[in-house]
C-alpha positions in Angstrom: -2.9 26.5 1.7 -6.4 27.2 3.9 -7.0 29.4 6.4 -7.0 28.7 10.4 -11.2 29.7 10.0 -11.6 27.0 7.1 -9.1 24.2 8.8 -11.1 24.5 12.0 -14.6 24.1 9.7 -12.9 21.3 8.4 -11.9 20.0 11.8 -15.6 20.2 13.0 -16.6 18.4 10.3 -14.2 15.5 10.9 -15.5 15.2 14.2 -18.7 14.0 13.3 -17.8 11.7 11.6 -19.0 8.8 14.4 -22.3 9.9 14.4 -23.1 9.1 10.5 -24.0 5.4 9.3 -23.8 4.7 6.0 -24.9 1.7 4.0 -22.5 0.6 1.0 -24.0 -1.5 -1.9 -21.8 -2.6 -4.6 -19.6 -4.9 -6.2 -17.5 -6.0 -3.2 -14.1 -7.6 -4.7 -10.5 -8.7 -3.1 -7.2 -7.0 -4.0 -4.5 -9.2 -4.2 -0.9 -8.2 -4.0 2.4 -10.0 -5.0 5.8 -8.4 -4.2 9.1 -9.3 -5.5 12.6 -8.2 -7.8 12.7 -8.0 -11.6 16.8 -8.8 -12.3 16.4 -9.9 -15.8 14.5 -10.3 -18.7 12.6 -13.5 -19.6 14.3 -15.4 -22.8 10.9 -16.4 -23.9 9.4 -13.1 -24.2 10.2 -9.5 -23.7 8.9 -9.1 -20.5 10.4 -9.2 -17.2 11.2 -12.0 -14.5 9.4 -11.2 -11.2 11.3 -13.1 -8.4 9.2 -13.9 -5.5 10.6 -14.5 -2.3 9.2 -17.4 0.1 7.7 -15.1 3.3 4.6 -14.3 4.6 4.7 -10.4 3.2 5.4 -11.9 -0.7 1.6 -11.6 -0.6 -1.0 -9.1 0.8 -4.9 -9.4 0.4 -6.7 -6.1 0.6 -10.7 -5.1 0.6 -11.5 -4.1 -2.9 -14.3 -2.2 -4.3 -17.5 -1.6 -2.3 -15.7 -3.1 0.5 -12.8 -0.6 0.6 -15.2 1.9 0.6 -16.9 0.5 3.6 -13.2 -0.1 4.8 -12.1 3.8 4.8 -15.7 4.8 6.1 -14.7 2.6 9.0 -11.1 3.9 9.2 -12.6 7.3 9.2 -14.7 6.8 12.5 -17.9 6.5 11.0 -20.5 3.4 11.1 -21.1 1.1 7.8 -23.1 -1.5 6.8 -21.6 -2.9 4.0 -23.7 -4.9 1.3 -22.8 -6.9 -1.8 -22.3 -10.3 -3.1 -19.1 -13.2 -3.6 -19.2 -16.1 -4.9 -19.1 -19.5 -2.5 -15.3 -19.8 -2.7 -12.2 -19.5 -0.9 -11.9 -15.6 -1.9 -15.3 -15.1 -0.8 -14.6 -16.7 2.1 -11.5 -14.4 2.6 -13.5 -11.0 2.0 -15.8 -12.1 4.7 -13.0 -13.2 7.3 -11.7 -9.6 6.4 -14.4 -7.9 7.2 -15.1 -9.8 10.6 -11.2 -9.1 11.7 -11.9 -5.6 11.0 -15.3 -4.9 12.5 -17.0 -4.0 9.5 -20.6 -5.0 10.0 -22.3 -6.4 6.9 -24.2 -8.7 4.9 -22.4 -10.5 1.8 -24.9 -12.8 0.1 -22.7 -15.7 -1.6 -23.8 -17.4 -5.0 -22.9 -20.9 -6.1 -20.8 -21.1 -9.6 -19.9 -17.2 -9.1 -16.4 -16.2 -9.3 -15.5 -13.6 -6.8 -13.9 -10.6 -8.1 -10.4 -10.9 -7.5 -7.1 -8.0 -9.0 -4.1 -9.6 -8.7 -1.4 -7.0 -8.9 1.9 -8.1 -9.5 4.5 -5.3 -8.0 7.9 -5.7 -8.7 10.9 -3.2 -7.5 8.1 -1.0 -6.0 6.2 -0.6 -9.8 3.3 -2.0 -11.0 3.7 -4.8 -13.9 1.1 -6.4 -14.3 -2.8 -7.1 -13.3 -4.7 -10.0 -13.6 -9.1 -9.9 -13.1 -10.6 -12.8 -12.4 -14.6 -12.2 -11.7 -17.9 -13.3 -13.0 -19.9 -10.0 -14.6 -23.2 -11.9 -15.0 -26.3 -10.4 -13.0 -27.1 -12.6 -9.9 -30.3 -14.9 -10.4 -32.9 -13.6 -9.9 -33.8 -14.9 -6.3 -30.4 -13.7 -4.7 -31.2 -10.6 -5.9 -35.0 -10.0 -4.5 -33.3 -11.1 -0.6 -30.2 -8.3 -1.3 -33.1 -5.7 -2.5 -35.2 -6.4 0.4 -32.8 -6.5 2.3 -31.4 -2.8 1.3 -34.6 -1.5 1.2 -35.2 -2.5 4.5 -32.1 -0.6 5.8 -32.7 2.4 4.7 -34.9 3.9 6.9 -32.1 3.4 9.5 -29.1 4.9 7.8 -27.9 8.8 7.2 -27.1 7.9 3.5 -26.2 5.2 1.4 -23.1 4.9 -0.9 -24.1 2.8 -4.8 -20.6 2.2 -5.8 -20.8 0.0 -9.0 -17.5 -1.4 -10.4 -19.4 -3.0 -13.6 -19.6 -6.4 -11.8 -23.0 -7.7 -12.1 -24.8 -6.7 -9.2 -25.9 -3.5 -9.9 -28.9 -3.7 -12.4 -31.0 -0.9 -13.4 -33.9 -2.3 -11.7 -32.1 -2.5 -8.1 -30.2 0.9 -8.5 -33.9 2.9 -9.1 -35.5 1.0 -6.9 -32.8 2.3 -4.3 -32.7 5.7 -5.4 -36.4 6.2 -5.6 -36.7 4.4 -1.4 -33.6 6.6 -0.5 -35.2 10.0 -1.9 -38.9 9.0 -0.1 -36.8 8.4 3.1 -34.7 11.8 2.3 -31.8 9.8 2.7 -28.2 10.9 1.0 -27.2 9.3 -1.9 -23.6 8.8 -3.2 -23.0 7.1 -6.3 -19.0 5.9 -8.0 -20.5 5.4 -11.4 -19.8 3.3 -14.1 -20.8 4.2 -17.8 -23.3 1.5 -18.8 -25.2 2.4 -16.1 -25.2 6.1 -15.9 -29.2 6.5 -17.1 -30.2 4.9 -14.0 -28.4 7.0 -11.8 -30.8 9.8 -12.2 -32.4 11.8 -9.0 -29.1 10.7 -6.9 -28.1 13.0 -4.2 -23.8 13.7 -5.9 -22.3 11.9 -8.3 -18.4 11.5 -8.7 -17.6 10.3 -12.2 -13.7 10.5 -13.0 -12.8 12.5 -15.8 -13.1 10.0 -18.5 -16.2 8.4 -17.5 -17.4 11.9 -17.3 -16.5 12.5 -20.6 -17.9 9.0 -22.6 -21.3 9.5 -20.4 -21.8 13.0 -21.8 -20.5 11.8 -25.1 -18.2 15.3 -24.9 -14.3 14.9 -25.9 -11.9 16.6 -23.8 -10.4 19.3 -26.2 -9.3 22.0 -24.1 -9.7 23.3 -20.8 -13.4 24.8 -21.2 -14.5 20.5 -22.1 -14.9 20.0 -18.5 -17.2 22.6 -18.3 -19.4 21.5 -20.9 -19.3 18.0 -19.4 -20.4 19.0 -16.0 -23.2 21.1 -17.4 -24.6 18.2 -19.2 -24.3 15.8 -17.1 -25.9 18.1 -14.0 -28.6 18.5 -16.4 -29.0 14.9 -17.5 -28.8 13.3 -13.9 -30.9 16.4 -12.2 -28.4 15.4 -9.0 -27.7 18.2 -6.3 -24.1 18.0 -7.0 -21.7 16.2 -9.8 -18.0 15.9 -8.6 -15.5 15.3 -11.5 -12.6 13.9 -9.9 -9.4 14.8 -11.9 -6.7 13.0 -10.6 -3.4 15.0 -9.9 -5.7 18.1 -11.0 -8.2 17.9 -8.5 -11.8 17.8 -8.4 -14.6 19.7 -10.4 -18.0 20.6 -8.8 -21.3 21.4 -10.5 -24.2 22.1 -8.7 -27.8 23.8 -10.1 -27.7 27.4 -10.8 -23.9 28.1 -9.4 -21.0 28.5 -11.4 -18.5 25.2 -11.1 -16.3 25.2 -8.3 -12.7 23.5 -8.6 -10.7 21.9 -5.8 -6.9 22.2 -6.7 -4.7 19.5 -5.3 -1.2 19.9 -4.7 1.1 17.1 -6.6 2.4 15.1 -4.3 4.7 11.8 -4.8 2.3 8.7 -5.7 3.0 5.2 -5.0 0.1 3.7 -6.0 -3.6 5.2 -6.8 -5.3 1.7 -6.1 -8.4 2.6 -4.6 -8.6 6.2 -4.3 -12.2 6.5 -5.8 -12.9 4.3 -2.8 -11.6 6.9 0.0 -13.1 10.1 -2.1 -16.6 9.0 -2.3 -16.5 7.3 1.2 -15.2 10.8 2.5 -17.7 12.5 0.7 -20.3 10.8 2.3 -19.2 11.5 5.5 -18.8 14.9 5.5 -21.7 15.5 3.9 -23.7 13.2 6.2 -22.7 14.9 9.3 -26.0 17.3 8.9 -23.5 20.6 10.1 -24.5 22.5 7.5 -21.8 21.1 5.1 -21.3 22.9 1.6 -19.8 19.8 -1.4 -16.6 22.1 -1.2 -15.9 21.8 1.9 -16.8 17.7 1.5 -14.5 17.7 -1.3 -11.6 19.4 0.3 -11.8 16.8 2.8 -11.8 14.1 0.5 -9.0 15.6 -1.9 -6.8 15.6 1.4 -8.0 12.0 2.2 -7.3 10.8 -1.3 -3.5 12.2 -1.1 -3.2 10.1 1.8 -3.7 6.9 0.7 -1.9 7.2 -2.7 1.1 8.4 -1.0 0.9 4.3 0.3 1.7 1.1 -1.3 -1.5 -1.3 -1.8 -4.8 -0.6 -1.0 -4.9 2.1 1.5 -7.4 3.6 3.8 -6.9 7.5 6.0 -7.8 8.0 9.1 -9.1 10.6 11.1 -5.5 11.5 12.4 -4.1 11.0 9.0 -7.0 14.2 7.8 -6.5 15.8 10.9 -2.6 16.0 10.3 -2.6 17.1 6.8 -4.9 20.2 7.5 -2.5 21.3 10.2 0.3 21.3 7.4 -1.7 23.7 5.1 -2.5 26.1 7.5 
C-alpha cells in the first residue's frame, strides 16, 4: 500500500513522461509465439504433442529485446529512438515492418549472412514448453559498426538519456559501449544499462544499472547464501561500477537499490498471479528511464516503484507485453 502524498508523486511523475526521449541501443530481436493443446504424449519420446490449430492467432510475433524496450517506452508516452542491428532476412524485415506499424522511430542497420535473433516459444494449454534461439552472436564487421557508432554518437546530444540494453548478441562490444558511456557522461546525458555478464567491466561510470539477481551475483563473483548476500553484492558491485545507482531486480521479491554513501533501499512487490515473465527486464529498465528522465526531482525509489508496478503489469499478460500510462495509472489507484 502507498499513501495518497506518494501515489500523487507518482502520478506527477507519470505525466511527464511525453516530454523525455530516449535513445535504445542493443540487441534488437523478434519473439515468436506458437499456441496450441498438448492431449497426449509422443510415442517417440517422452515429451508432449503440441497440436496447432490452422488460424491466424496459432502464431503471434512480438518486439524482443532492445526493441521491446523501445516498444514499452513508446507505450508509456514517452519518445524513442530505437537503434540496433538484424540481419537482411525475412525476420529482419518483420522487426522493421513492426516498428513502422507502431510508430517507433529508429534506425536498424541490416548485415548480409547475419541471422536475426529470433525466440520461438512454443505455449501449449497456456504453459511454456519449449524455446527455440535462432541468432548469430558474432560482432558485426567492422564497417557496420563505425556507421551504428557514429551514428549514436551523433544522437546523443539530442536525447534526455539513453538506454544500453545488451542481450549477449554481438553488437555490443566493449569498444562501442565506452565510447557511449564516456560521449553520454560529456553530454550529462542519463545512462541506463540491462547488463549482461561478459560485459559488465565496461559498464563502468554508467548513470544505474539493473542486473537481475543472478547476474548480480556471478558479476560480483559473491554466492547467494543467506539473506545478507544481496547486500554484499550490491556493495561491490556499487563500488566496482562507481554508478549513481545499482538496481538488483529480484523477481517476485522485488527490487534492491544501492546508491553511494546510503544504506540499500528495497522495493517489496506484492505476489501477484504470472502468466508469463517474457520481457519484464524490458518494461523495468524502460520505466526507469522515464521516470528518472523527467528532470522532477525524481529519487531511484520512486523510479523503481514505478517500474515494479509496471513490471506486474505485463507479466500478469500472455506474450510479450508492454503497460501503459493508464495501466500505471490504475494500479496506483488500487494501492492507495
Amino acid at each position: 500500500m502507498i499513501g495518497m502524498r506518494e501515489q500523487k508523486k507518482l502520478e506527477y511523475i507519470l505525466r511527464g513522461f511525453p516530454r523525455v526521449k530516449l535513445l535504445v541501443v542493443g540487441d534488437v530481436m523478434m519473439d515468436r509465439f506458437i499456441w496450441g493443446k498438448v492431449s497426449r504424449i509422443s510415442p517417440e519420446a517422452p515429451v508432449p504433442v503440441v497440436l496447432v490449430d490452422n488460424h491466424d492467432e496459432s502464431e503471434t510475433f512480438g518486439l524482443g529485446g532492445a526493441a521491446n524496450v523501445a516498444n514499452n517506452i513508446h507505450s508509456l508516452g514517452g519518445k524513442v529512438l530505437l537503434c540496433g542491428i538484424v540481419g537482411n532476412d525475412e525476420m529482419g524485415k518483420k522487426i522493421r515492418g513492426k516498428l513502422i506499424e507502431k510508430g517507433i522511430e529508429h534506425k536498424i542497420f541490416a548485415e548480409e549472412g547475419r541471422q536475426t535473433t529470433v525466440k520461438t516459444r512454443i505455449f501449449a494449454n497456456q504453459q511454456q514448453v519449449v524455446r527455440i534461439d535462432r541468432e548469430t552472436i558474432d560482432h558485426p564487421k567492422v564497417s557496420l559498426l563505425r556507421d551504428l557508432s557514429n551514428f549514436v554518437m551523433e544522437k546523443i546530444e539530442n536525447i534526455d538519456g539513453i538506454i544500453i540494453s545488451d542481450y549477449g548478441k554481438g553488437l555490443l562490444t566493449g569498444t562501442l559501449i565506452r565510447a557511449i558511456i564516456r560521449k553520454a557522461r560529456k553530454s550529462r546525458k542519463l545512462i541506463m544499462v540491462d547488463p549482461k555478464l561478459r560485459n559488465f567491466k565496461f559498464y563502468k561510470g554508467a548513470t544505474v544499472v539493473t542486473p537481475n539477481t543472478k547476474e548480480a551475483s556471478e558479476a560480483s563473483r559473491v554466492p547467494i547464501i543467506d539473506g545478507s548476500s544481496i547486500e554484499k553484492i550490491g556493495d561491490k558491485l556499487l563500488k566496482e561500477l562507481k554508478c549513481k545507482a545499482l538496481v538488483i531486480t529480484r523477481g517476485e521479491e522485488g527490487m534492491a537499490i544501492f546508491e553511494p554513501h546510503r544504506k540499500p533501499i528495497y522495493v517489496r512487490t506484492e505476489v501477484r498471479e504470472v502468466y508469463d515473465v517474457t520481457g519484464a527486464g524490458d518494461t523495468v529498465i524502460g520505466t526507469l528511464a522515464l521516470a528518472l528522465g523527467t528532470g522532477t526531482r525524481v529519487s531511484v525509489k520512486e523510479a523503481a516503484k514505478l517500474a515494479n508496478y509496471a513490471a506486474r503489469v505485463v507479466v500478469g499478460k500472455m506474450g510479450t507485453a508492454t503497460a501503459t500510462r493508464e495501466d500505471l495509472t490504475e494500479a496506483l489507484k488500487k494501492e492507495t
